[in-house]
C-alpha positions in Angstrom: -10.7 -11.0 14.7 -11.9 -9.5 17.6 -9.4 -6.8 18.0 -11.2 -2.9 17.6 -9.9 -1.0 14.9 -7.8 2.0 15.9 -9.4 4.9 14.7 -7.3 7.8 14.2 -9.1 11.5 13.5 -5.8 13.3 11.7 -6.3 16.7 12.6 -2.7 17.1 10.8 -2.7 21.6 10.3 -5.9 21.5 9.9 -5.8 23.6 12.9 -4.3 26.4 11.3 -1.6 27.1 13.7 -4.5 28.2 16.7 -4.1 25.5 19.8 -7.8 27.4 20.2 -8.8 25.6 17.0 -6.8 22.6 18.4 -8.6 22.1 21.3 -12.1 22.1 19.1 -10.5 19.3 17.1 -9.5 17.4 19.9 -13.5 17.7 21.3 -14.9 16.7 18.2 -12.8 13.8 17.8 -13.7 12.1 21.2 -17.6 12.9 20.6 -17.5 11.3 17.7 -15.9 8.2 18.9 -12.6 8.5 17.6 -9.1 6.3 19.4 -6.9 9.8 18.9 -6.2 12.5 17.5 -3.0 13.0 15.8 -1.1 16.3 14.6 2.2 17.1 13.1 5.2 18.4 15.4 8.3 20.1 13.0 10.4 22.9 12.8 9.8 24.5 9.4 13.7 25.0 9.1 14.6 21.2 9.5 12.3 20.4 7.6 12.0 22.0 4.3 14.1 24.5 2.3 13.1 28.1 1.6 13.0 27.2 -2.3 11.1 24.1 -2.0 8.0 25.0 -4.5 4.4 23.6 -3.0 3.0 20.4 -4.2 -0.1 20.7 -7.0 -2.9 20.3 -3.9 -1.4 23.0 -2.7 -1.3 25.4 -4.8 -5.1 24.8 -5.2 -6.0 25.0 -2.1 -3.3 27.7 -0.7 -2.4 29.8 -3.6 1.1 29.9 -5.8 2.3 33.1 -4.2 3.4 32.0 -0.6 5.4 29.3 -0.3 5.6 25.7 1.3 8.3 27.0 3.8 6.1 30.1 4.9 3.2 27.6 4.7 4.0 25.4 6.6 6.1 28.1 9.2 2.4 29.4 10.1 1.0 25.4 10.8 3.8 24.7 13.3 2.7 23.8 16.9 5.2 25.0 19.2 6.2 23.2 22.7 3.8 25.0 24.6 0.7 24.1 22.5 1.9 20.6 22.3 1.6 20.8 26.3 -1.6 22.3 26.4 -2.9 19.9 23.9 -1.9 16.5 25.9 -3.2 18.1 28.9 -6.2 17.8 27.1 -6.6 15.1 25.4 -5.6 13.5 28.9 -9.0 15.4 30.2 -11.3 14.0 27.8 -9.8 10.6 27.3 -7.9 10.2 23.6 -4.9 9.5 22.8 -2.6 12.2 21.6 -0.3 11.4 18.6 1.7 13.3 16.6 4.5 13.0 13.5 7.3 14.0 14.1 9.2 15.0 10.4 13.0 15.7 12.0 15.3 14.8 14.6 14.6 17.5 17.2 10.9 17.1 16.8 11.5 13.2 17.7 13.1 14.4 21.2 10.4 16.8 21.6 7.6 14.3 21.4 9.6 12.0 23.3 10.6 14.4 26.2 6.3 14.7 26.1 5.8 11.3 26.6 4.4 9.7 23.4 4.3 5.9 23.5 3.4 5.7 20.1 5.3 7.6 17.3 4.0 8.1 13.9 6.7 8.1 10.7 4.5 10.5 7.5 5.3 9.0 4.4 8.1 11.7 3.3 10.0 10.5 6.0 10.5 6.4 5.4 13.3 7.2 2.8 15.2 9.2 5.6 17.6 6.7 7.5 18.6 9.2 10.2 14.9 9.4 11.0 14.3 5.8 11.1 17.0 4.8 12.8 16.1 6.9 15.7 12.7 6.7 16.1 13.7 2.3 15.9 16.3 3.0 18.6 12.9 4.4 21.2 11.6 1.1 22.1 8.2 2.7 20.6 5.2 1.6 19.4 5.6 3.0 15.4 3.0 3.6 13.0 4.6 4.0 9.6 2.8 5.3 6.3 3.9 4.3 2.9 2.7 7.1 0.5 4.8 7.3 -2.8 6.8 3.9 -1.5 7.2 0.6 -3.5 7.4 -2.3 -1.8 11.0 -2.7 -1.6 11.4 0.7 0.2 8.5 0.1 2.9 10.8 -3.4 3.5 14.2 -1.1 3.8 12.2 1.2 6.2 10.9 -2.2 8.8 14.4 -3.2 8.4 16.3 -0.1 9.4 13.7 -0.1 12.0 14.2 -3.4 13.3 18.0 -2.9 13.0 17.8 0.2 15.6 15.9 -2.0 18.3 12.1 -2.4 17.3 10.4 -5.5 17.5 8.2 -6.3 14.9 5.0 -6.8 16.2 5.5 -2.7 17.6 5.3 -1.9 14.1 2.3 -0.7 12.2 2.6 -0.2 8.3 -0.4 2.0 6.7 -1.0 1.4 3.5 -1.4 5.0 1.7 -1.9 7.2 -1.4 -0.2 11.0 -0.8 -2.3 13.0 -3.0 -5.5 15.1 -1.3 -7.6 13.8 -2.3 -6.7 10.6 -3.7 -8.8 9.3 -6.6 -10.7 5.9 -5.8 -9.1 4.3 -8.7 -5.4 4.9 -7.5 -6.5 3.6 -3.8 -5.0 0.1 -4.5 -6.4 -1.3 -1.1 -4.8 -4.7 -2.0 -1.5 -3.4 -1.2 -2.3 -3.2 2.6 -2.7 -7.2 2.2 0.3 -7.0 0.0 2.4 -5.7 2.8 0.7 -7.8 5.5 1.6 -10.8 3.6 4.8 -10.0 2.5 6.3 -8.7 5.7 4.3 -10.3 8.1 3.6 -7.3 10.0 0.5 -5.6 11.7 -1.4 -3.1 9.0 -4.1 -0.2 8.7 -5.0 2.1 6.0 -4.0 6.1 6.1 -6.8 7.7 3.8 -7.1 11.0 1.6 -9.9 10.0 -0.3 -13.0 12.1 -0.4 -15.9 10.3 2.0 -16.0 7.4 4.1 -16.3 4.7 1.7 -12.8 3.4 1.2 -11.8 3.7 5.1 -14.5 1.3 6.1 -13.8 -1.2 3.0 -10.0 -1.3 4.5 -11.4 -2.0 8.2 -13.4 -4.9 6.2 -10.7 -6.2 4.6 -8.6 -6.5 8.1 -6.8 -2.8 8.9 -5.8 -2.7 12.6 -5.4 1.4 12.1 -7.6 3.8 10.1 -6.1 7.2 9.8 -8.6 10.2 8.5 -8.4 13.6 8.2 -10.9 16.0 9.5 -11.7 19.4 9.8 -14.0 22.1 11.7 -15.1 23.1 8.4 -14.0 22.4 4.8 -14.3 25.9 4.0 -11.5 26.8 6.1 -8.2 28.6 4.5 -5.5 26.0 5.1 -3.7 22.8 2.6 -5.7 19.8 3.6 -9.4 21.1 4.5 -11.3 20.1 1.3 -9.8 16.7 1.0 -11.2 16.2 5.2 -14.0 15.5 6.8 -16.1 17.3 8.4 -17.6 16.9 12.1 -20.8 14.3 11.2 -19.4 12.9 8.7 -16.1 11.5 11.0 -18.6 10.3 13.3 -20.7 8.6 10.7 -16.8 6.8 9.4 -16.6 5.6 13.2 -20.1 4.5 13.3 -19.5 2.1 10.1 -16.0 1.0 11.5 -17.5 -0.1 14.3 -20.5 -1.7 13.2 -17.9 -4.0 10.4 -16.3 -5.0 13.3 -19.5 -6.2 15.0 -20.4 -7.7 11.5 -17.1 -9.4 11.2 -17.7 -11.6 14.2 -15.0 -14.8 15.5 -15.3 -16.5 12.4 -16.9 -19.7 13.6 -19.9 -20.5 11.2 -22.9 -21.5 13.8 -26.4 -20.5 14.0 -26.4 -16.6 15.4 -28.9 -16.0 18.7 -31.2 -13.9 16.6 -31.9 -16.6 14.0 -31.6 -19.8 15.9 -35.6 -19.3 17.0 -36.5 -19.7 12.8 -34.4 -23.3 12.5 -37.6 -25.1 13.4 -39.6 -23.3 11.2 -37.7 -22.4 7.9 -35.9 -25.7 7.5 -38.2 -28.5 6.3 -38.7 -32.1 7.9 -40.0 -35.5 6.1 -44.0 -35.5 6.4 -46.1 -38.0 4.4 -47.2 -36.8 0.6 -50.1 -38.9 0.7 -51.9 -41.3 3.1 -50.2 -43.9 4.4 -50.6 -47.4 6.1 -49.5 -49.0 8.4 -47.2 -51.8 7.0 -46.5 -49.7 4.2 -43.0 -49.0 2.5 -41.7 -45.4 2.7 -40.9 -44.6 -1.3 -40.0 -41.5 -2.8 -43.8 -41.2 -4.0 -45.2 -41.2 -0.5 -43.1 -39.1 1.5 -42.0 -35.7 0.8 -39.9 -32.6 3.1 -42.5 -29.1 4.1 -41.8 -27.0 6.2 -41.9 -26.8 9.5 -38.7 -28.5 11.1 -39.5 -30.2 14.0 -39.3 -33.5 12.4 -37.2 -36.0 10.9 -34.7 -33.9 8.9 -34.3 -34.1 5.3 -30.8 -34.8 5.4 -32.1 -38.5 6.7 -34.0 -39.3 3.5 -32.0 -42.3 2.5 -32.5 -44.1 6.2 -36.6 -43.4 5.9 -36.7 -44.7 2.4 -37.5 -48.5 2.3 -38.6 -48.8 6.2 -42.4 -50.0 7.2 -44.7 -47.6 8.6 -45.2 -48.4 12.2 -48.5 -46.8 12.4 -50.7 -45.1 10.0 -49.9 -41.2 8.5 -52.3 -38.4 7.0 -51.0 -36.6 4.0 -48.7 -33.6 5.3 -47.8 -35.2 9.0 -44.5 -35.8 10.0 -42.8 -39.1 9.4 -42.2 -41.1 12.8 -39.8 -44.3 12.7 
């Protein structure tokens, strides 16, 4: 209960290829309180093939003409920029993560000196991957866009198989289409999984705002993933479905402030409203004059506010003693 969320600003390409625009990303993410900042590493050619048609968001927000292999060729981060990049996020203090989506690309980020390693959804159908990324002794975030719940099982399996323990893995509960609309969320399933698998779980979000993200850190997520941008009105695939600068600070803002509100979980009095106990809860006071000798009886006693007396919760040990002394209407009963 007490463990912070890990907040995750996913600049994915939303850089655009520049390690100029990079390095703005990486700023904005540690000002606005964000754990990392994650890209993509791949290699265009392992990756996709020169046919493959773009998905529908897309083609909205790219055009039809140029494809998802020269698309994505101008997003690619080479070795250098991934260099320059860690360097840093090393400088101003967040973590640098990246997905890998093929096998050199793993070795790459390794060779860099991730400790964590991020699987994107496309990837937890692809054995090769899996198995090599479980064989790293990592800590492993997976996503499970598109997957049912027998395939995110396969993919902790083949995962476990190749050396991971458990608790190093991470499943994200997620929805692949930018933006995803609220009523295809399904933020259930992230318990789903949790319960089913017994594994650690966070939320990966592509809905528009900061609504769903901070229900999903209520609800228990050790990992929120959300994209952001410089500016939605930058060309590139995933801008319009990000956030922008205030608005990722505003997510980490609530995140943190549900994690306040979610407390330890032991029901007590909290400091700030332990001073009103005496005055908001009620204690037994006399309804009427009373003598001395008299019988306490539910027509001559009654509970008012303020506290400090004999609590209400007493009522059936006053009723049917003797006054020991004599009692004006509204003062508190003494036995």
């Amino acid at each position: 209960m007490n463990k912070k969320v890990f907040i995750i600003a996913e600049a994915g390409v939303n850089h655009n290829g520049s390690t100029d625009t990079a390095k703005k990303m990486v700023g904005v993410a540690k000002d606005a309180g964000a754990d990392a900042i994650k890209f993509q590493t791949f290699k265009a050619e392992m990756v996709i093939s020169p046919f493959a048609p773009k998905v529908d968001y897309q083609k909205i927000t790219t055009g039809r003409r140029e494809s998802q292999f020269d698309m994505l060729k101008n997003l690619e981060l080479d070795i250098n920029a991934h260099k320059s990049l860690i360097d840093y996020c090393r400088q101003r203090n967040i973590v640098f993560l990246s997905s890998p989506f093929d096998l050199e690309s793993i070795d790459l980020l390794v060779k860099l000196g991730l400790k964590i390693l991020k699987i994107p959804s496309g990837e937890i159908t692809n054995p090769p991957l899996l198995k090599k990324i479980g064989s790293l002794n990592k800590k492993i975030m997976m996503s499970t866009g598109m997957a049912r719940l027998k395939e995110v099982g396969n993919a902790i399996d083949i995962l476990i198989s190749a050396g991971t323990k458990k608790g190093n893995i991470t499943v994200l509960h997620c929805n692949t289409e930018y933006p995803t609309p609220v009523e295809d969320v399904n933020l259930k399933a992230m318990l789903t999984i949790r319960d089913r698998f017994k594994v650690n779980v966070g939320y990966s979000d592509h809905t528009l705002g900061i609504e769903v993200p901070i229900a999903a850190a209520a609800l228990g997520a050790s990992v929120i993933e959300k994209h952001f941008t410089l500016d939605r009105r930058m060309k590139g695939p995933d801008h319009k479905a990000s956030l922008e600068p205030a608005e990722l600070k505003q997510l980490v803002i609530a995140i943190r402030n549900i994690e306040k509100a979610l407390g330890d979980g032991i029901k007590r009095p909290s400091q700030s409203e332990s001073k009103y106990i005496n005055l908001v809860r009620k204690s037994i006071v006399a309804s009427r004059r009373i003598k001395r000798g008299d019988i306490f009886t539910e027509e001559n006693i009654t509970a008012k506010r303020a506290g400090k007396g004999i609590s209400p919760m007493r009522w059936d040990e006053v009723l049917g003693l003797r006054a020991k002394k004599d009692f004006n209407a509204n003062e508190s009963i003494k036995i």
